[in-house]
Every structure is written in structure tokens, then in C-alpha cells.
N, C-alpha and C positions, 0 to 999 in steps of 0.2 A: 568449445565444449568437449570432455574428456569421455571417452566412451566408458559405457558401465558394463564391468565384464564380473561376469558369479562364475564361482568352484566351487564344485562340491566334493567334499574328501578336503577338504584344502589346510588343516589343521599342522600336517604334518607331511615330510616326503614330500612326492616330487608335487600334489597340489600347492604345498605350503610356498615351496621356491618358485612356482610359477606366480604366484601373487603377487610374491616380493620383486620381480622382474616384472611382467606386468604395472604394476604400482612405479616403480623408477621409471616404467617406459612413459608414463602417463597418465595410465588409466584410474578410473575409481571402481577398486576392485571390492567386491564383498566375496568373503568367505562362506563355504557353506560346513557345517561339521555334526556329526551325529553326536555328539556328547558335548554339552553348551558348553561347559567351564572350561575344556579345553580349547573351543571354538572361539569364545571369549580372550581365554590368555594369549594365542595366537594370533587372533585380531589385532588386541592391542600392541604387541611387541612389534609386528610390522606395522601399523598406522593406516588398517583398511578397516571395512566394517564388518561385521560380522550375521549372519541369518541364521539361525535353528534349521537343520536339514538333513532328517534320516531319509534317503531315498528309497527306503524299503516303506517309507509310512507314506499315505498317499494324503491325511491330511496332514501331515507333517509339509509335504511339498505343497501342496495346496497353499498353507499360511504361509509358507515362506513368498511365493510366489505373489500374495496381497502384498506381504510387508514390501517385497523390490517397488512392487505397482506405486505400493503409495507412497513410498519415500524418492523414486526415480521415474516413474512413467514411461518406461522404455528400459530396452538391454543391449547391446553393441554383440557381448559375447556371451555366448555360453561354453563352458569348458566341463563335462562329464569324465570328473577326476576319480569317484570313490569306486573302490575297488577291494576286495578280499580276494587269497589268493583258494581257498578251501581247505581240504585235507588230501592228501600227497597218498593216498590209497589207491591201489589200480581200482581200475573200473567194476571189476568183476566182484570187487568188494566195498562199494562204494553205495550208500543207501541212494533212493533217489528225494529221498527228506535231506540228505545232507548236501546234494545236489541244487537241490532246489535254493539251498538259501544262496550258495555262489550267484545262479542264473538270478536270484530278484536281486541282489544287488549291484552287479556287471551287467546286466541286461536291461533285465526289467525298471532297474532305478533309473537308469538310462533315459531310458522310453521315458517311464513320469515324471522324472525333470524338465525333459524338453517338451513332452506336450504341456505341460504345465505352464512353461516360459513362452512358448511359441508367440501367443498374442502379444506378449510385451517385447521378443526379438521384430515380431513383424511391424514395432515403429519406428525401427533405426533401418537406415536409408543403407546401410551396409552390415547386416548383421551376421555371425560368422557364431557356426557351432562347432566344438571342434572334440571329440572322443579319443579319449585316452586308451589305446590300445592294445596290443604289443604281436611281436616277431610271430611269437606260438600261434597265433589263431592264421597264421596263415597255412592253409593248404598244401601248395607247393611247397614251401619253406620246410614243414614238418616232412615231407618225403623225400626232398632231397637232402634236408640235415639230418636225419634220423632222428627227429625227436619226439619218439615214444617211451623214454625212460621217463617215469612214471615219479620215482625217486628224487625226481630233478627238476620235472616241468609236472606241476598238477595237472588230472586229465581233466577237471570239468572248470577249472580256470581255462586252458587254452578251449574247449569246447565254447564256455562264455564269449571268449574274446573274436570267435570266428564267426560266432554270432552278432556281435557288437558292430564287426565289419558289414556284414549285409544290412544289418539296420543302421545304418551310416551310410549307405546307399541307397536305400529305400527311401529315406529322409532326405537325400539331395534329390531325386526325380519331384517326392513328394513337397519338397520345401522349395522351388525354383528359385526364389528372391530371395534368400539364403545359401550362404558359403556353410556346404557341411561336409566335414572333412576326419579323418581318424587319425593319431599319429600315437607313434610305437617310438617309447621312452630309450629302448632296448632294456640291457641287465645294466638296471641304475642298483647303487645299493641305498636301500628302503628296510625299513620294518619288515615289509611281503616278503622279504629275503633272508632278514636278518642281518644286514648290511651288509651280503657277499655279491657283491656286485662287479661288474667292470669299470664301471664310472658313477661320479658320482652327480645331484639331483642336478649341478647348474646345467653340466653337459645333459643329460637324461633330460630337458625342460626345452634344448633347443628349437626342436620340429614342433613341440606345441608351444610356444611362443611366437614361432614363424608362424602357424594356422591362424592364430588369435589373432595376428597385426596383416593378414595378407588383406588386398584393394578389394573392392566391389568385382572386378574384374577375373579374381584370383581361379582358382581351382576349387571343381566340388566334386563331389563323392568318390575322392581318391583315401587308399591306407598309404603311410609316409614314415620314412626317418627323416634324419639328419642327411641319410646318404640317398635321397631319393625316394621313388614310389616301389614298396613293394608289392612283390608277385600275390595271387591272392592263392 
């Protein structure tokens, strides 16, 4: 029996390549997408299913969450892919309405996906949540690399992401019979960029691939690359 693993964001970037991987490794992957007919065409071209899923709508997640129940009865994975990067405005000019919609959808979407799925991960005997993260929301990382250019790293994207990380922590003490884990794509080049990236989505997909496919036994509430656990 193949495990059922959902993305959300996964229309395009690096959820889309995580499916497509995913899906070759084995799994029966649904896709989640805020906008159907793209959610649809993406579905179909890789040969996984597809779910209606704004994570900012909470009956949006709600229904999706019936449809996984009743078409699968269970979830292996969950992978919290969608993401917006905001506007690149310093802080001191930055509304907290414009604010706000980064955090509901890096944050808070977060949260109501996974409460959402929670009852249908807690009937797989090894189920594994795993939070798309990145470098910027690390603390350390941002003061020892200097990354306060503002021009370059949005400030309430890396704020969301720092947050994402403690509540990926929160969720492993609070989820014990769950593997929940964050992992940081690095600078993949994406849409969120523009495609100026360092690498591109296969490489950017490694460490959340490896979270998705770790044992029962694996590792939980760590943030991760490809090159290990980073500092928080």
C-alpha cells in the first residue's frame, strides 16, 4: 500500500517537483492549488490527483480535508508547500494589512492544513509532516550573514518563516506519533524570485523529499537542508 502524501502550493515550483518525485518514488500524491484550473492542468500532466486548496479559506481546507477522508481514509504525508514571498518594502513602511496576508498564508495556512489533516495523518502508523521553510527565518543565520537587506530578503516573508519554524516545534512536542519536521529549499529559482536563484527546483526539493520518505524512527522538530540541521 503506497502512502498518500498532499501539497499544498503544489501547482507550480518547488511543490509541483516535489510531487513529481514523490509520485516516481511511489507514493499517491494529491496536489493542493489555490486556483482549480491550474491545480487541474498540473494534476493531470504529472498523473497525481488533484484537491481545491486556499489555505487562507478555512472552509476551503475544511472540504478538502472531507474529499482526502473520503476518497483515502488516511494521510502518510503532509508537506505545507504554499507560500508568498509579500512586498520587499522595509518594515517602517510596510502596512500591517499587507503584513498580515504573508502571515495567513506562511503561517496561519500552515496551522489550518495541518489541524485540519491531523485526524486523517493520526491513521498512518508512520505519518510525517514536513514544512517548507527557508535559511531567512533563521535567527542566527540572519546575524551572522547579515541579512537585513530588505531589497533582497522580504522582511515579513523571513519574519513568517521564523515563525513557521517554532510552530514546527510546537507540533512535534504536540504531535508525538508524528515526524514534524521544516526544511529550507535554499535560493531554488521559483516564481517567488523570479527565477534568480542558485539552483534549480530538483536540487531545491532534496531535504523535503528526504523528510517526506524518513522511518517511523526518523527525526522530529528539527529545521534542515540538504547540508544538515540549521542553527535556529
Amino acid at each position: 500500500m503506497s502512502d498518500v502524501t498532499l501539497i499544498t502550493g503544489a501547482n507550480k515550483g518547488i511543490g509541483r517537483e516535489t510531487a513529481r518525485r514523490l509520485r516516481q518514488a511511489g507514493h499517491t500524491v494529491i496536489i493542493g492549488a489555490r486556483h482549480r484550473e491550474l491545480g487541474q492542468a498540473a494534476a493531470a500532466d504529472l498523473g497525481v490527483e488533484f484537491v481545491h486548496l486556499d489555505v487562507t479559506d478555512q472552509g476551503c481546507v475544511d472540504a478538502a480535508a472531507r474529499q482526502v477522508r473520503a476518497e483515502h481514509e488516511r494521510l502518510e504525508v503532509l508537506i505545507n508547500n504554499a507560500g508568498v514571498t509579500g512586498g520587499r518594502s522595509p518594515l517602517e513602511h510596510t502596512s500591517v494589512d499587507d503584513a498580515r496576508i504573508v502571515l495567513d498564508t506562511n503561517l496561519f495556512g500552515a496551522m489550518r492544513v495541518t489541524n485540519a489533516f491531523v485526524p486523517l495523518l493520526e491513521m498512518s502508523d508512520n505519518a510525517r509532516i514536513v514544512n517548507v521553510s527557508s535559511g531567512v527565518g533563521s535567527i542566527h543565520d540572519t546575524v551572522e550573514h547579515d541579512y537585513f537587506d530588505w531589497q533582497v530578503i522580504p522582511p515579513v516573508y523571513a519574519v513568517s518563516k521564523t515563525a513557521l519554524n517554532m510552530l514546527t516545534l510546537k507540533y512535534s512536542r504536540a504531535l508525538p506519533g508524528i515526524r514534524v519536521n521544516a526544511a529550507d529549499p535554499g535560493y531554488t529559482r521559483t516564481d517567488l524570485n523570479a527565477g534568480d536563484g542558485a539552483h534549480d527546483v530538483t536540487e531545491g526539493t532534496d531535504e523535503i523529499v528526504r523528510l517526506a520518505t524518513i522511518a517511523g524512527d526518523g527525526p522530529t522538530g528539527t529545521v534542515s537542508n540538504k547540508n544538515g540541521r540549521l542553527r535556529w
